[in-house]
N, C-alpha and C positions, 0 to 999 in steps of 0.2 A: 504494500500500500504506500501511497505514496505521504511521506512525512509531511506533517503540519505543526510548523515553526510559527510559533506568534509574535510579531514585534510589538515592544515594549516602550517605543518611546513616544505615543500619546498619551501613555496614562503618566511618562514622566514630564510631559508638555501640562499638561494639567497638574501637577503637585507644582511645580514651578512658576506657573501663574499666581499661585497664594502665598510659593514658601512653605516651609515647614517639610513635615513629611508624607501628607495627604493626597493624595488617596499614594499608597505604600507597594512598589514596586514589585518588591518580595513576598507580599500577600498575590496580589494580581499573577504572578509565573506560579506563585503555588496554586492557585485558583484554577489556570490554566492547565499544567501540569495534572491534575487531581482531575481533569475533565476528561483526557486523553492527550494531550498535545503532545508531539514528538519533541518539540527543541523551544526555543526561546533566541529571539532576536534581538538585537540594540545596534542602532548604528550611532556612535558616539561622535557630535562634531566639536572641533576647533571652538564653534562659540559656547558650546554649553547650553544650547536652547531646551536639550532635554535628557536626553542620558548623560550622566554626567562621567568623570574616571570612577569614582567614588562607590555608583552603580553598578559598573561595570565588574567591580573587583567584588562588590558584596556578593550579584548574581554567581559571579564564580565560583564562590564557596559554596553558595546555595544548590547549584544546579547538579556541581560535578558526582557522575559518578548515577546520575538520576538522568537526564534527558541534553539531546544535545547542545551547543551554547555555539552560536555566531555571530558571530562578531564583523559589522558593515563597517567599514569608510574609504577614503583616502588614504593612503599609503605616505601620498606624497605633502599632503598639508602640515605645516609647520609648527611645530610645540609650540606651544606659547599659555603664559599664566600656569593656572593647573592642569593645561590640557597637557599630558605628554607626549601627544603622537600616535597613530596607530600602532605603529608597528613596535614600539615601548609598553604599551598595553596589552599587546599579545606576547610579547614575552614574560609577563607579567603572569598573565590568569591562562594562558595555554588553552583557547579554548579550541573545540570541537573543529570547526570551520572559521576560515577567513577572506570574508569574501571584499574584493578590491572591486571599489568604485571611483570614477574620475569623476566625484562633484566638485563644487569649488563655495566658499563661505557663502556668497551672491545667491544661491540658487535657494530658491523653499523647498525642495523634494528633488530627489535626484532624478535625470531627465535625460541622460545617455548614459554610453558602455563604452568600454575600452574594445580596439579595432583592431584583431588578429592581423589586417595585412598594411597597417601600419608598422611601419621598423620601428620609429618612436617608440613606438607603445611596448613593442614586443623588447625592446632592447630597456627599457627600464623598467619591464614588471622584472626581467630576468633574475636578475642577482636577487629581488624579492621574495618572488616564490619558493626559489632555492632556499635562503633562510629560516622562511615560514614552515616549509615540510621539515627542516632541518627541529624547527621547535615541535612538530608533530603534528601539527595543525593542517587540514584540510585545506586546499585553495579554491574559492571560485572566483568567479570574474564575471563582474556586469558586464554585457553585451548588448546591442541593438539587435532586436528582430531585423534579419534579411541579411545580418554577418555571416562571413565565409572565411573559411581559411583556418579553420582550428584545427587543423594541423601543425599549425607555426607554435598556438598556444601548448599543445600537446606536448613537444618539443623541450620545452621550455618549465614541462613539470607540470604545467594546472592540470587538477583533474578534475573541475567540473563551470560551466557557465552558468550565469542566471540570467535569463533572458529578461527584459526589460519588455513588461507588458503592460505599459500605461497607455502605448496605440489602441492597441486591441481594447482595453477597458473603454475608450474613448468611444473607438465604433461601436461595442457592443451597443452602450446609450443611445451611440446617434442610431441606433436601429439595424445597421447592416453592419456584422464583421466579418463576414466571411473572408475576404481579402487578409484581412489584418491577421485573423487566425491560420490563414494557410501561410502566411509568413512567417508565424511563429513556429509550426509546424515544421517545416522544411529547414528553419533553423535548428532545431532540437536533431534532425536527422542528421544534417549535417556535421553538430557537433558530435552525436552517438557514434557514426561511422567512423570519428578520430580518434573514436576512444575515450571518451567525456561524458559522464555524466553530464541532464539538464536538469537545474533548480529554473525557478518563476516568481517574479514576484513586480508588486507595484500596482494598488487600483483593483489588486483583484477581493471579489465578492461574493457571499453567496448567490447573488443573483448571474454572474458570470463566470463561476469557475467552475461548474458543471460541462460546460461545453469546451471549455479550455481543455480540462481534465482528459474530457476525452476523446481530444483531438491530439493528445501528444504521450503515446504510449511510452512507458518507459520512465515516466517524469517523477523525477526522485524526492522532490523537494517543493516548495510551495510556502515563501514568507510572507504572512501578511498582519499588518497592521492595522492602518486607517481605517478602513470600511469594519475590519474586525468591531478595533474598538468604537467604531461611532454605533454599527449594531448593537453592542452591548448594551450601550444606553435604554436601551427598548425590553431587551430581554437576557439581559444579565451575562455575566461574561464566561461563566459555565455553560452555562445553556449555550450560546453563541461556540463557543468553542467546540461543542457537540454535533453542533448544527454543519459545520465546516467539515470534522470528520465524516460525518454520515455523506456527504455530499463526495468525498473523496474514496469511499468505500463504493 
């Protein structure tokens, strides 16, 4: 089946807006946890808008050895204050998977993927990845639906992508995806045939990960956040969690 990863940092965008320690991180993955979820997510940034280092390291001790723990961001954004860097925090708490995104402070929600037939790209994740498996940690890599070339990533260590489904969630809305889902589709083949695991994530819903699901055989992985938690508000975040699984099943 394919695992269901909840990401955590709306409910720590919400303790952050009041301060203090409300509504409490490590209740919320135990909540989750306790409902069925496979992993738990946080992509921790440079500003601190919502997962903070602090989070990061408590979930660590919480999670391990229970359910898997990955770990989102930039690789390449620059310490600063108490942020230490990604890649300082995953030597840190070691967690499960490490999945490498190229957002940048500017952005609200990350909105591309690193480009297998870029040299760029492929010539500075390298000495990364290497590392990263070296601490034991799993690699993914944000991609754009309709990338080719993971061969190159292959190469280079990664062994798994996470396809960037915020198109596809887009058209599901505007009413027709079918386009946008055979491009996600053919990506995931493509990286399968390299030997790559496919993760997903971004925008996805119970209302649209039904048809995603089971348009891309094979699909290992599934992070979701926003829609998760804005559902729960309705019908609570076990329940919500349940609802995901069964949908995945």
């Amino acid at each position: 089946m394919t695992l269901l990863s909840v990401n955590l940092n709306k409910i720590a965008v919400l303790r952050n807006s009041r301060g203090g320690d409300e509504p409490d991180l490590l209740r919320a993955a135990q909540t989750c946890i306790e409902a069925g979820c496979g992993g738990i997510t946080v992509h921790p940034r440079p500003d601190q808008r919502h997962v903070k280092p602090e989070d990061v390291r408590a979930l660590a001790a919480m999670l391990r050895n229970r359910v898997e723990y990955n770990i989102e961001g930039n690789p390449f954004a620059a310490a600063r204050d108490s942020y230490p860097g990604l890649l300082a925090m995953v030597r840190e708490v070691r967690p499960t998977q490490v999945t490498l995104v190229p957002d940048s402070d500017s952005q609200i929600t990350s909105d591309h993927g690193f480009d297998p037939l870029l040299d760029a790209d492929v010539d500075k994740l390298r000495p990364l990845v290497r590392e990263l498996r070296e601490i034991g940690s799993r690699v993914s890599v944000f991609v754009d639906a309709g990338a080719s070339g993971f061969e190159r990533f292959a190469a280079i260590g990664v062994q798994r992508i996470e396809i960037y489904t915020g198109p596809y969630a887009h058209a599901f809305a505007e009413g027709d995806a079918r386009d946008a889902l055979a491009q996600c589709a053919q990506t995931a083949r493509r990286a399968q045939q390299a030997g790559l695991a496919v993760n997903a994530g971004h925008d996805l819903s119970q209302a649209n990960l039904g048809a995603f699901h089971a348009a891309i055989p094979g699909l290992a992985e599934v992070s979701i956040g926003h829609a998760l938690i804005g559902e729960a508000l309705y019908e609570g975040l076990a329940t919500t969690v349940r609802n995901y699984l069964q949908i995945l099943r």
